[in-house]
C-alpha positions in Angstrom: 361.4 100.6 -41.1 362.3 100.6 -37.4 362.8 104.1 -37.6 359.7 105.5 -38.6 358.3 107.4 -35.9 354.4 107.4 -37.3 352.3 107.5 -41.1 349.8 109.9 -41.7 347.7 110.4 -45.0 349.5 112.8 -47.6 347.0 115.5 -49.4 346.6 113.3 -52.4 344.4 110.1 -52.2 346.7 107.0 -52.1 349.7 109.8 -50.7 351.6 108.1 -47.7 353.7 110.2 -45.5 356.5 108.1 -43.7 358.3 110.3 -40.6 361.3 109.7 -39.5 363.6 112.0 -37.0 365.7 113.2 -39.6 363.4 113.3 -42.5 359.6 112.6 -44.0 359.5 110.3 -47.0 356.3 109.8 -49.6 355.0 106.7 -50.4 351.8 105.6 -52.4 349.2 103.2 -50.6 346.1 103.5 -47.9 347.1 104.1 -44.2 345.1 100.8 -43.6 347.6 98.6 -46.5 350.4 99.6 -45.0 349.8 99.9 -40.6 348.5 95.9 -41.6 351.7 95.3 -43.7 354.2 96.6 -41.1 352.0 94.9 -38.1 351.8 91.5 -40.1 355.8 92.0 -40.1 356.8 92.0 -36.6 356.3 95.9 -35.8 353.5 97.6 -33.1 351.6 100.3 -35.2 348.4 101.5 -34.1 345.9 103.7 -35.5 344.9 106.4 -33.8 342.8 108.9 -35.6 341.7 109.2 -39.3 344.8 110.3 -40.4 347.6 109.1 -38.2 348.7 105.8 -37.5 351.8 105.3 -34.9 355.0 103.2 -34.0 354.1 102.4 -30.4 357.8 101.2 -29.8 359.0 104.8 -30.5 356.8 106.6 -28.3 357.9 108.4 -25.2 355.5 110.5 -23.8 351.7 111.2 -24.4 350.5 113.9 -23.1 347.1 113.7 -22.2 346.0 117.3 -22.2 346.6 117.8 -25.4 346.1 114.3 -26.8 349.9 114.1 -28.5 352.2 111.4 -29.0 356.2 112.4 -28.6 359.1 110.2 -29.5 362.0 112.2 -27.4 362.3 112.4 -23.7 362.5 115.9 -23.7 360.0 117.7 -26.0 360.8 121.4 -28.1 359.9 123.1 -30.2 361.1 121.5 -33.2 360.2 117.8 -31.3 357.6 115.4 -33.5 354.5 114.5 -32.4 351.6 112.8 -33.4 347.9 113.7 -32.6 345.7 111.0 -31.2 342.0 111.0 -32.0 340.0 112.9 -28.7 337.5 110.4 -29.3 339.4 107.5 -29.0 341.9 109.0 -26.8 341.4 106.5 -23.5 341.0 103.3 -25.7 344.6 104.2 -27.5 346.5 105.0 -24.6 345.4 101.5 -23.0 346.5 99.6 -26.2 349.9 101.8 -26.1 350.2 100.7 -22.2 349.9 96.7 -22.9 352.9 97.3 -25.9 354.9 99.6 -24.3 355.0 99.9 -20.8 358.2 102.6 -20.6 355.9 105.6 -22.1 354.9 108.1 -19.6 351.8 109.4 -19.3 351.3 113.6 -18.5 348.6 115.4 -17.6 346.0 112.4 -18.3 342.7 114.6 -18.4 340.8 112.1 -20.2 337.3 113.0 -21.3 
């Protein structure tokens, strides 16, 4: 589990979609089951919009322009990310700060 990068909801009701850097696995279950089960077992994952909840510990850039969370120093192409909710946008990068205090912040236009 420590290297999932972030869970999102599948197409399917009760589809899980677990992603990794190297691959995305399928799992059944709600978002809420399962960020709850891997918080109430020692990891930092955070919600941050309907459909996307994230491993804070992984994250190394949010760029606040475009309201994405990236796991790699330097983002391509090909890098993943994970949207974060514009409504929630500045309440989620404050939680993020107080658990990880090494992610960089860029271009922080908040609402």
């Amino acid at each position: 589990m420590d290297k999932v990068l972030f869970i999102s909801k599948g197409r399917n009701r009760d589809q899980i979609l677990v992603h990794t850097f190297e691959k995305t696995y399928y799992m059944i279950g709600t978002l809420r089951h399962w960020e709850s089960f891997l918080n109430n077992n020692g990891f930092h994952f955070l919600n941050v919009d309907r459909s996307n909840t994230l491993n804070v510990e992984k994250v190394k850039i949010v760029n606040g322009i475009f309201k994405d969370a990236y796991f790699e120093c330097e983002i391509t192409k090909t890098s993943k990310r994970c949207p974060i909710s514009y409504y929630r946008f500045d309440e989620v990068i404050e939680e993020m700060g107080f658990i990880n205090s090494n992610i960089i912040f860029t271009g922080v236009a908040t609402r």
